[in-house]
C-alpha positions as CSV (number, residue, x, y, z in Angstrom):
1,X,38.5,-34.5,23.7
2,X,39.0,-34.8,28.0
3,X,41.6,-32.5,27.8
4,X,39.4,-29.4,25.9
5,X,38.5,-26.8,28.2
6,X,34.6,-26.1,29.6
7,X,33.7,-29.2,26.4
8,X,29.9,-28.8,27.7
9,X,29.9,-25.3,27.3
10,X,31.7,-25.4,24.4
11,X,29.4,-27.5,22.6
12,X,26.3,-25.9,23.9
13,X,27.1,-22.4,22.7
14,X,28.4,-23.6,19.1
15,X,25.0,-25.8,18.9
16,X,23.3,-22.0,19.4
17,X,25.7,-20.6,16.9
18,X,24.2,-23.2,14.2
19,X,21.0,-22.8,14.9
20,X,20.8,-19.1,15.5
21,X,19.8,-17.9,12.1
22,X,17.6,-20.3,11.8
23,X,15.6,-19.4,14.7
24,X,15.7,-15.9,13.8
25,X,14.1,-16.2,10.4
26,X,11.4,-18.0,12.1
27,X,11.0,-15.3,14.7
28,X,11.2,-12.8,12.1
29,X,8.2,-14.5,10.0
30,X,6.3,-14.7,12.9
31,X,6.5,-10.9,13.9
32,X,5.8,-10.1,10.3
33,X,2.8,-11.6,10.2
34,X,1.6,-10.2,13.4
35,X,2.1,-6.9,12.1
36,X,0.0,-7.1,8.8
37,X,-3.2,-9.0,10.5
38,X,-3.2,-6.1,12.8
39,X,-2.7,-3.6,10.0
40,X,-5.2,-4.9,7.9
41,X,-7.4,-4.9,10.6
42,X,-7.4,-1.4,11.5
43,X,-7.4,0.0,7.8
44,X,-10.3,-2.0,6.8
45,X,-13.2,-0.4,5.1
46,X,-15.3,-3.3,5.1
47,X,-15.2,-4.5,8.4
48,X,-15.8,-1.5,10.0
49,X,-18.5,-1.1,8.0
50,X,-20.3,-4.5,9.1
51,X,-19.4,-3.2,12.9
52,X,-21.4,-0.4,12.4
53,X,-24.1,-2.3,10.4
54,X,-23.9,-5.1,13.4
55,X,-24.3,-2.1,15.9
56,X,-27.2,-0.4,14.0
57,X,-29.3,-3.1,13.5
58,X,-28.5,-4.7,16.9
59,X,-30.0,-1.3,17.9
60,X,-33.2,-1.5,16.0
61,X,-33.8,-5.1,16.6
62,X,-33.4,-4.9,20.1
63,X,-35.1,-1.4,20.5
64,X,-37.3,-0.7,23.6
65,X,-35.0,-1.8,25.9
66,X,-31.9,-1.5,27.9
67,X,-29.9,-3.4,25.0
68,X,-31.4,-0.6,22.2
69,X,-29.5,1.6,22.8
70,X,-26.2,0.7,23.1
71,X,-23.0,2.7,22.0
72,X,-20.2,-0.2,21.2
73,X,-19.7,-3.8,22.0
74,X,-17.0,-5.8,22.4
75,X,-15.1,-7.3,19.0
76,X,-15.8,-11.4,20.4
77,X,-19.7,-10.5,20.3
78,X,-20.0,-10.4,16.7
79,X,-19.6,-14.1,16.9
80,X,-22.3,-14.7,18.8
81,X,-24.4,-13.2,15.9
82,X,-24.1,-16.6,13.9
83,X,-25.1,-18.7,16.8
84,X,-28.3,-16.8,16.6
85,X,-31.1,-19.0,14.8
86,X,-34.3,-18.7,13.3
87,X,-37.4,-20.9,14.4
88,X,-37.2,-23.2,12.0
89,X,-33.2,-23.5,12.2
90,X,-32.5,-22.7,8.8
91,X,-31.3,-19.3,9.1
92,X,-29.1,-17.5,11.7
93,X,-28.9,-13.8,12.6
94,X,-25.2,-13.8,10.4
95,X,-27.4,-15.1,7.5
96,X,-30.4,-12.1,7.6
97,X,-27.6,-9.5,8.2
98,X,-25.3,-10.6,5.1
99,X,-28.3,-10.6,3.1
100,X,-29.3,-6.8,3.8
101,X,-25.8,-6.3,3.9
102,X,-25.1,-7.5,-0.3
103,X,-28.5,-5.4,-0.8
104,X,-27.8,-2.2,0.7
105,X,-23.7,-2.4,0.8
106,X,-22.4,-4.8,-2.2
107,X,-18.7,-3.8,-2.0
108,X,-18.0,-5.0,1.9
109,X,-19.3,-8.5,1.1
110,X,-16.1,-9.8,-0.1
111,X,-14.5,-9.4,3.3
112,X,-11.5,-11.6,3.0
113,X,-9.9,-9.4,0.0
114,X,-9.1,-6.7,2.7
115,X,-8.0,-9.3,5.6
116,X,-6.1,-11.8,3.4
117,X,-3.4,-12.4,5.9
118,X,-5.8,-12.6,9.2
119,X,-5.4,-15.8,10.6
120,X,-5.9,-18.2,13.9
121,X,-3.2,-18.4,16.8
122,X,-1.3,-15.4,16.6
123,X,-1.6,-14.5,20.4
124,X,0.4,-17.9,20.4
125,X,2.2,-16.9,18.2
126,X,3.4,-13.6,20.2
127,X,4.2,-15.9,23.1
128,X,6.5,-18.5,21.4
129,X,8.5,-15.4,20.2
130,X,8.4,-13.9,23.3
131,X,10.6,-17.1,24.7
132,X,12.5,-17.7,21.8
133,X,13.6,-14.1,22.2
134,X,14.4,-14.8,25.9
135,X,16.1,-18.0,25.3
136,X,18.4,-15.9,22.8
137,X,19.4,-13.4,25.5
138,X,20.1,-16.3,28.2
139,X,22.4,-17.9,25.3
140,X,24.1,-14.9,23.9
141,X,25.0,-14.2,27.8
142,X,26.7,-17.9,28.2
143,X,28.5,-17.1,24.8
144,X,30.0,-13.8,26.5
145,X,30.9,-15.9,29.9
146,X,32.7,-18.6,28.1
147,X,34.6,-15.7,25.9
148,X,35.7,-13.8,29.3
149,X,37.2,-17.5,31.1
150,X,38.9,-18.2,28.0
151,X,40.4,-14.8,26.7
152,X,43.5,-15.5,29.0
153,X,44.3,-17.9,25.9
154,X,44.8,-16.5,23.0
155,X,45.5,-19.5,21.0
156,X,42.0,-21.3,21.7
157,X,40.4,-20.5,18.4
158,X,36.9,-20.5,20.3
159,X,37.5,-16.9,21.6
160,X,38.3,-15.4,18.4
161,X,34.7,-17.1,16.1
162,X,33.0,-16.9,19.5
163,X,33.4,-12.6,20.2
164,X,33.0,-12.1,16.3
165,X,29.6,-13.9,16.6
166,X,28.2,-12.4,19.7
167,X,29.1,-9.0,18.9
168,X,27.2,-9.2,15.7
169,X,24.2,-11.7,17.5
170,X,23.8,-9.1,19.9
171,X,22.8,-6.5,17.6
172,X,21.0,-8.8,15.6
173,X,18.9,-9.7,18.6
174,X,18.8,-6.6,20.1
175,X,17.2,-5.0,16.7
176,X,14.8,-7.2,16.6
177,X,13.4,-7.4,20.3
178,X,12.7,-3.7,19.8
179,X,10.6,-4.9,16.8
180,X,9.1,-7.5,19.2
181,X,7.6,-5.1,21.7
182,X,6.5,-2.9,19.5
183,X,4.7,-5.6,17.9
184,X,3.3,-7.1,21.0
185,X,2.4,-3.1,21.9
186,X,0.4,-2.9,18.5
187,X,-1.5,-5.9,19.3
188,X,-2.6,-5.1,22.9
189,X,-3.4,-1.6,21.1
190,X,-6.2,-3.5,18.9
191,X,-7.8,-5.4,22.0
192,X,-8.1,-1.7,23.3
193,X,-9.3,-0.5,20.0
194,X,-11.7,-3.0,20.2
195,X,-12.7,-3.0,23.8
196,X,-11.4,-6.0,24.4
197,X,-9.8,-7.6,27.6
198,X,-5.8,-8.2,27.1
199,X,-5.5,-12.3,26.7
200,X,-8.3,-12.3,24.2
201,X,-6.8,-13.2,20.3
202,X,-8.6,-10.2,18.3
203,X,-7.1,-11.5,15.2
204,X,-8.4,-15.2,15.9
205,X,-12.0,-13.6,16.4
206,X,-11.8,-11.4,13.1
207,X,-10.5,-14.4,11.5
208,X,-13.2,-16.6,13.1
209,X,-16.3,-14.0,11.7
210,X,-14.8,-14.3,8.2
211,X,-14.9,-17.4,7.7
212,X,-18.6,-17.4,9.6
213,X,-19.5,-14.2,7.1
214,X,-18.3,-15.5,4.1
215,X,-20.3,-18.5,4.8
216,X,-23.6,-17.1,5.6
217,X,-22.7,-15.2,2.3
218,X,-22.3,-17.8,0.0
219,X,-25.4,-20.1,1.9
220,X,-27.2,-16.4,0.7
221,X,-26.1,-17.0,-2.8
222,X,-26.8,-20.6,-3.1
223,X,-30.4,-19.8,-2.1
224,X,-30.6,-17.2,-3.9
225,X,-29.8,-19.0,-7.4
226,X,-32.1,-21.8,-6.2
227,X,-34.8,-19.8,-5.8
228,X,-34.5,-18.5,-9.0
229,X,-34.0,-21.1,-11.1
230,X,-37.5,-22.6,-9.5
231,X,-39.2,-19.7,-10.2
232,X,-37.6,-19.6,-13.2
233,X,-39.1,-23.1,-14.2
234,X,-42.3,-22.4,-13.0
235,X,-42.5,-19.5,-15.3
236,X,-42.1,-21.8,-18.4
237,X,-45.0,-24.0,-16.7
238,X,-47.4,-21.5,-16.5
239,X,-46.8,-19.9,-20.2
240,X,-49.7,-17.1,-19.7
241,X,-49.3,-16.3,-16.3
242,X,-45.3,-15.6,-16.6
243,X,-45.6,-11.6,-16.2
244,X,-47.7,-12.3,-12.7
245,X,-45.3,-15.0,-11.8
246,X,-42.3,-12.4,-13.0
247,X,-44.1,-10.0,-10.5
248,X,-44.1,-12.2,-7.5
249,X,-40.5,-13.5,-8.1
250,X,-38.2,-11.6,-5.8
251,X,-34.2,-10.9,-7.0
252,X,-33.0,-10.9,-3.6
253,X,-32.1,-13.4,-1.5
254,X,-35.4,-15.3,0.6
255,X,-34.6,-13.9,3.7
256,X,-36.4,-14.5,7.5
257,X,-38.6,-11.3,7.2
258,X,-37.6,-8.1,9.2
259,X,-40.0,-5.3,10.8
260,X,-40.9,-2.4,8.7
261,X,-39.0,-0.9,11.0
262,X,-35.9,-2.4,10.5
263,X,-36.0,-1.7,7.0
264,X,-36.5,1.5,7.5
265,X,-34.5,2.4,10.1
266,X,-31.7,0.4,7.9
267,X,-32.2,2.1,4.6
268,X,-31.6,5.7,6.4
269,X,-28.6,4.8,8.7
270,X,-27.0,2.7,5.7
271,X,-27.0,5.9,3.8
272,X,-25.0,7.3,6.3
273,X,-23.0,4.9,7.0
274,X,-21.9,3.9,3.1
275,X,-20.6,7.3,2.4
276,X,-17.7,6.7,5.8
277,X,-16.9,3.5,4.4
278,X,-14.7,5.0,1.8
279,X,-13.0,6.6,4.6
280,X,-12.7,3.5,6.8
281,X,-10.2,3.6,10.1
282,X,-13.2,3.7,12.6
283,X,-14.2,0.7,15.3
284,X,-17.8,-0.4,16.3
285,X,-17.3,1.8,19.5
286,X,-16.5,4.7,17.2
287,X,-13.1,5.2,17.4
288,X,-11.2,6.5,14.7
Protein backbone atom coordinates (compact mmCIF):
# COMPACT_ATOMS: atom_id res chain seq x y z
CA UNK A 1 0.00 0.00 0.00
CA UNK A 2 3.55 2.42 0.62
CA UNK A 3 4.40 2.05 -2.74
CA UNK A 4 0.78 3.58 -4.28
CA UNK A 5 1.12 6.98 -5.49
CA UNK A 6 -0.45 10.35 -3.68
CA UNK A 7 -2.48 7.09 -1.13
CA UNK A 8 -4.06 10.24 0.82
CA UNK A 9 -5.36 11.75 -2.10
CA UNK A 10 -6.27 8.80 -3.45
CA UNK A 11 -8.43 7.81 -0.73
CA UNK A 12 -9.90 11.13 -0.10
CA UNK A 13 -11.27 11.67 -3.57
CA UNK A 14 -12.71 7.99 -3.89
CA UNK A 15 -14.43 8.56 -0.24
CA UNK A 16 -16.14 11.79 -2.28
CA UNK A 17 -16.89 9.52 -5.21
CA UNK A 18 -19.05 7.15 -2.75
CA UNK A 19 -20.62 9.59 -1.04
CA UNK A 20 -21.38 11.99 -3.92
CA UNK A 21 -24.81 10.85 -4.84
CA UNK A 22 -25.78 10.65 -1.73
CA UNK A 23 -25.14 14.15 -0.85
CA UNK A 24 -26.68 15.20 -3.87
CA UNK A 25 -30.11 13.68 -3.25
CA UNK A 26 -30.03 15.33 -0.04
CA UNK A 27 -29.22 18.70 -1.55
CA UNK A 28 -31.65 18.20 -4.17
CA UNK A 29 -34.60 17.53 -1.43
CA UNK A 30 -33.63 20.37 0.24
CA UNK A 31 -33.84 22.83 -2.71
CA UNK A 32 -37.05 21.26 -3.64
CA UNK A 33 -38.63 22.02 -0.68
CA UNK A 34 -37.43 25.55 -0.59
CA UNK A 35 -39.01 26.05 -3.85
CA UNK A 36 -42.64 24.91 -3.03
CA UNK A 37 -42.83 26.81 0.63
CA UNK A 38 -42.07 29.83 -1.35
CA UNK A 39 -44.47 29.00 -4.17
CA UNK A 40 -47.15 28.22 -2.00
CA UNK A 41 -46.63 31.24 -0.39
CA UNK A 42 -46.98 33.60 -3.05
CA UNK A 43 -50.04 31.86 -4.80
CA UNK A 44 -51.98 31.77 -1.67
CA UNK A 45 -55.51 33.03 -1.68
CA UNK A 46 -55.96 32.71 1.89
CA UNK A 47 -53.15 34.23 3.37
CA UNK A 48 -53.32 37.14 1.52
CA UNK A 49 -56.56 37.46 2.43
CA UNK A 50 -55.92 37.45 6.29
CA UNK A 51 -52.90 40.17 5.42
CA UNK A 52 -55.34 42.31 4.18
CA UNK A 53 -57.98 41.51 6.91
CA UNK A 54 -54.82 41.90 9.54
CA UNK A 55 -54.11 45.37 7.72
CA UNK A 56 -57.75 46.56 7.69
CA UNK A 57 -58.70 46.00 10.98
CA UNK A 58 -55.25 47.03 12.40
CA UNK A 59 -56.45 50.18 10.61
CA UNK A 60 -59.77 50.61 12.33
CA UNK A 61 -58.64 49.45 15.66
CA UNK A 62 -55.95 51.74 15.80
CA UNK A 63 -57.75 54.69 13.98
CA UNK A 64 -57.04 58.28 15.23
CA UNK A 65 -53.63 57.97 15.11
CA UNK A 66 -50.29 57.80 13.51
CA UNK A 67 -50.65 53.84 13.43
CA UNK A 68 -54.43 54.17 11.57
CA UNK A 69 -53.42 54.72 8.76
CA UNK A 70 -50.85 52.64 7.73
CA UNK A 71 -50.23 51.18 4.15
CA UNK A 72 -48.28 47.64 4.71
CA UNK A 73 -46.33 46.05 7.56
CA UNK A 74 -43.78 43.88 7.71
CA UNK A 75 -44.67 39.83 7.28
CA UNK A 76 -42.89 39.01 11.22
CA UNK A 77 -45.61 41.53 12.66
CA UNK A 78 -48.47 39.37 12.15
CA UNK A 79 -47.02 37.35 15.04
CA UNK A 80 -47.14 39.81 17.31
CA UNK A 81 -51.01 39.74 16.76
CA UNK A 82 -51.32 36.50 19.04
CA UNK A 83 -49.22 37.95 21.78
CA UNK A 84 -51.89 40.51 22.07
CA UNK A 85 -54.29 39.74 25.15
CA UNK A 86 -57.47 40.65 26.40
CA UNK A 87 -57.99 41.84 30.10
CA UNK A 88 -58.98 39.06 31.46
CA UNK A 89 -56.21 36.87 29.52
CA UNK A 90 -58.47 34.59 27.86
CA UNK A 91 -58.48 35.88 24.54
CA UNK A 92 -55.78 37.36 22.23
CA UNK A 93 -56.03 39.74 19.30
CA UNK A 94 -55.32 36.26 16.82
CA UNK A 95 -58.44 34.78 18.62
CA UNK A 96 -61.13 38.03 17.99
CA UNK A 97 -59.62 38.24 14.36
CA UNK A 98 -60.18 34.35 13.42
CA UNK A 99 -63.48 34.69 14.81
CA UNK A 100 -64.66 37.61 12.44
CA UNK A 101 -62.56 36.06 9.99
CA UNK A 102 -64.86 32.29 9.96
CA UNK A 103 -67.92 34.84 10.11
CA UNK A 104 -67.31 37.06 7.28
CA UNK A 105 -64.66 34.85 5.20
CA UNK A 106 -65.31 30.82 5.94
CA UNK A 107 -63.15 29.54 3.10
CA UNK A 108 -59.58 31.12 4.33
CA UNK A 109 -59.85 29.50 7.73
CA UNK A 110 -58.47 26.33 6.78
CA UNK A 111 -55.09 27.94 6.14
CA UNK A 112 -52.77 24.96 6.13
CA UNK A 113 -54.57 23.23 2.98
CA UNK A 114 -52.90 26.00 0.83
CA UNK A 115 -49.33 26.03 2.73
CA UNK A 116 -49.09 22.23 3.36
CA UNK A 117 -45.34 22.11 2.71
CA UNK A 118 -44.40 25.53 4.73
CA UNK A 119 -42.25 24.58 7.35
CA UNK A 120 -39.46 25.86 10.07
CA UNK A 121 -35.59 26.23 9.21
CA UNK A 122 -35.42 26.56 5.71
CA UNK A 123 -33.09 29.79 5.76
CA UNK A 124 -30.92 26.95 7.43
CA UNK A 125 -31.69 24.97 5.19
CA UNK A 126 -30.37 27.37 2.25
CA UNK A 127 -27.17 27.74 4.08
CA UNK A 128 -26.16 24.02 4.66
CA UNK A 129 -26.72 23.65 0.82
CA UNK A 130 -24.88 26.56 0.14
CA UNK A 131 -21.65 24.63 1.76
CA UNK A 132 -22.34 21.38 0.69
CA UNK A 133 -22.40 22.92 -2.81
CA UNK A 134 -19.06 24.57 -2.13
CA UNK A 135 -17.44 21.62 -0.54
CA UNK A 136 -18.45 19.76 -3.94
CA UNK A 137 -16.63 22.31 -6.13
CA UNK A 138 -13.41 22.26 -3.72
CA UNK A 139 -13.62 18.31 -4.15
CA UNK A 140 -14.43 17.96 -7.80
CA UNK A 141 -11.24 20.41 -8.17
CA UNK A 142 -8.77 17.88 -6.12
CA UNK A 143 -10.40 15.05 -8.34
CA UNK A 144 -9.18 17.03 -11.52
CA UNK A 145 -5.57 17.80 -9.83
CA UNK A 146 -4.96 14.23 -8.91
CA UNK A 147 -6.15 13.20 -12.66
CA UNK A 148 -3.56 15.86 -14.33
CA UNK A 149 -0.29 14.37 -11.86
CA UNK A 150 -1.23 10.93 -12.76
CA UNK A 151 -2.26 11.07 -16.58
CA UNK A 152 1.60 10.55 -17.35
CA UNK A 153 0.58 6.78 -16.35
CA UNK A 154 -1.70 5.34 -18.29
CA UNK A 155 -1.85 2.03 -16.54
CA UNK A 156 -2.98 3.53 -12.95
CA UNK A 157 -6.67 2.61 -13.29
CA UNK A 158 -7.43 5.71 -11.07
CA UNK A 159 -7.15 8.13 -14.09
CA UNK A 160 -9.37 6.36 -16.30
CA UNK A 161 -12.77 5.84 -13.21
CA UNK A 162 -11.49 9.13 -11.85
CA UNK A 163 -11.95 11.53 -15.46
CA UNK A 164 -15.15 9.49 -16.23
CA UNK A 165 -16.60 10.57 -12.82
CA UNK A 166 -15.63 14.18 -12.80
CA UNK A 167 -16.65 14.88 -16.16
CA UNK A 168 -20.06 13.73 -15.50
CA UNK A 169 -19.91 15.22 -11.44
CA UNK A 170 -19.16 18.40 -12.95
CA UNK A 171 -22.26 18.74 -14.90
CA UNK A 172 -24.10 17.19 -12.29
CA UNK A 173 -23.05 19.87 -9.91
CA UNK A 174 -22.87 22.46 -12.15
CA UNK A 175 -26.79 21.94 -13.13
CA UNK A 176 -27.71 22.03 -9.95
CA UNK A 177 -25.89 25.16 -8.44
CA UNK A 178 -27.71 27.13 -11.07
CA UNK A 179 -30.87 25.63 -9.51
CA UNK A 180 -29.35 26.70 -6.13
CA UNK A 181 -29.11 30.45 -6.75
CA UNK A 182 -32.08 30.67 -8.30
CA UNK A 183 -33.52 29.16 -5.37
CA UNK A 184 -31.75 31.24 -2.86
CA UNK A 185 -32.85 34.40 -5.47
CA UNK A 186 -36.57 33.30 -5.03
CA UNK A 187 -36.31 33.33 -1.46
CA UNK A 188 -34.64 36.81 -0.90
CA UNK A 189 -37.42 37.73 -3.58
CA UNK A 190 -40.23 36.82 -0.80
CA UNK A 191 -38.52 38.85 2.13
CA UNK A 192 -38.74 41.76 -0.52
CA UNK A 193 -42.27 40.80 -1.27
CA UNK A 194 -42.87 40.91 2.08
CA UNK A 195 -40.91 43.87 3.25
CA UNK A 196 -38.76 42.01 5.06
CA UNK A 197 -35.01 42.54 5.95
CA UNK A 198 -32.69 39.74 4.11
CA UNK A 199 -31.59 37.19 7.18
CA UNK A 200 -35.20 37.02 8.36
CA UNK A 201 -36.81 33.21 7.65
CA UNK A 202 -40.27 34.34 5.94
CA UNK A 203 -41.21 30.81 5.64
CA UNK A 204 -40.43 30.07 9.38
CA UNK A 205 -42.80 33.15 10.21
CA UNK A 206 -45.65 32.01 7.86
CA UNK A 207 -45.19 28.75 9.23
CA UNK A 208 -45.09 30.09 12.77
CA UNK A 209 -48.79 32.18 12.25
CA UNK A 210 -50.27 28.84 11.02
CA UNK A 211 -49.85 27.00 13.53
CA UNK A 212 -50.75 30.32 15.95
CA UNK A 213 -54.08 30.71 13.38
CA UNK A 214 -55.14 27.41 13.34
CA UNK A 215 -55.01 27.44 17.03
CA UNK A 216 -56.87 30.46 17.85
CA UNK A 217 -59.24 28.75 15.23
CA UNK A 218 -59.92 25.68 16.79
CA UNK A 219 -59.80 27.40 20.67
CA UNK A 220 -62.87 29.51 18.49
CA UNK A 221 -64.54 26.27 17.84
CA UNK A 222 -64.22 24.62 21.02
CA UNK A 223 -65.92 27.70 22.61
CA UNK A 224 -68.14 27.85 20.27
CA UNK A 225 -69.65 24.19 20.74
CA UNK A 226 -69.43 24.83 24.47
CA UNK A 227 -71.35 27.57 24.52
CA UNK A 228 -73.92 25.90 22.76
CA UNK A 229 -74.36 22.92 24.26
CA UNK A 230 -74.89 25.14 27.69
CA UNK A 231 -77.30 27.09 26.08
CA UNK A 232 -78.51 24.28 24.63
CA UNK A 233 -79.19 22.62 28.24
CA UNK A 234 -80.54 25.53 29.61
CA UNK A 235 -83.17 25.55 26.96
CA UNK A 236 -84.46 22.11 28.13
CA UNK A 237 -84.39 23.69 31.81
CA UNK A 238 -86.46 26.38 31.22
CA UNK A 239 -89.31 24.38 28.98
CA UNK A 240 -91.55 27.71 28.37
CA UNK A 241 -89.04 30.18 28.03
CA UNK A 242 -86.97 28.16 25.21
CA UNK A 243 -88.01 30.69 22.24
CA UNK A 244 -86.55 33.79 24.52
CA UNK A 245 -83.67 31.71 25.53
CA UNK A 246 -83.43 30.57 21.55
CA UNK A 247 -83.34 34.46 21.01
CA UNK A 248 -80.64 35.33 23.28
CA UNK A 249 -78.44 32.38 22.17
CA UNK A 250 -75.84 33.61 19.75
CA UNK A 251 -74.46 30.97 16.73
CA UNK A 252 -71.22 32.57 16.62
CA UNK A 253 -68.38 32.27 18.48
CA UNK A 254 -68.41 34.51 22.18
CA UNK A 255 -66.02 36.83 21.10
CA UNK A 256 -64.22 40.02 23.20
CA UNK A 257 -66.79 42.63 21.86
CA UNK A 258 -65.59 45.06 19.04
CA UNK A 259 -66.73 48.81 18.34
CA UNK A 260 -69.67 49.42 16.15
CA UNK A 261 -67.15 50.67 14.25
CA UNK A 262 -65.23 47.89 13.63
CA UNK A 263 -68.03 45.99 12.60
CA UNK A 264 -68.90 48.28 10.30
CA UNK A 265 -66.01 49.40 8.88
CA UNK A 266 -65.25 45.35 8.61
CA UNK A 267 -68.45 44.29 6.94
CA UNK A 268 -67.79 46.98 4.01
CA UNK A 269 -64.07 46.43 3.36
CA UNK A 270 -64.64 42.50 3.74
CA UNK A 271 -66.88 42.88 0.85
CA UNK A 272 -64.24 44.12 -1.08
CA UNK A 273 -61.79 42.28 -0.09
CA UNK A 274 -63.71 38.61 -0.57
CA UNK A 275 -64.26 39.16 -4.12
CA UNK A 276 -59.90 39.53 -4.74
CA UNK A 277 -59.41 36.54 -2.81
CA UNK A 278 -60.42 34.44 -5.67
CA UNK A 279 -57.75 36.10 -7.49
CA UNK A 280 -55.12 35.85 -4.76
CA UNK A 281 -51.22 36.76 -5.75
CA UNK A 282 -51.26 40.13 -3.67
CA UNK A 283 -49.07 40.92 -0.35
CA UNK A 284 -50.23 42.98 2.74
CA UNK A 285 -48.30 45.97 1.24
CA UNK A 286 -50.27 45.47 -1.92
CA UNK A 287 -48.12 44.00 -4.25
CA UNK A 288 -49.28 41.82 -6.78
Amino acid sequence: MMDVPRLGARLETFLFKREFEPKMNDIKEDIKLVRKCVLQIKQSAKFSAILKFILVAGNILNQGNAAGNAQGYKLSSILKVHDTKSTNNKFSLLNYLAGLLNEKMPEVCNLKEDLPDVCDGCLDRLNTVQSEMGNMKVNLRKINEEVKALSNNPSDTYVGVMSAFYQTASEQVEKLDQVMQETVNAFNELSDFYGEDKGVDCISVVNQFVIQFEAAHKENMERKAKHEAEQEKKKKKKGKKAKLEKGNTSSSTPQPQASNLLGTHLDERMKKLKKKTAGGGEDANGHS
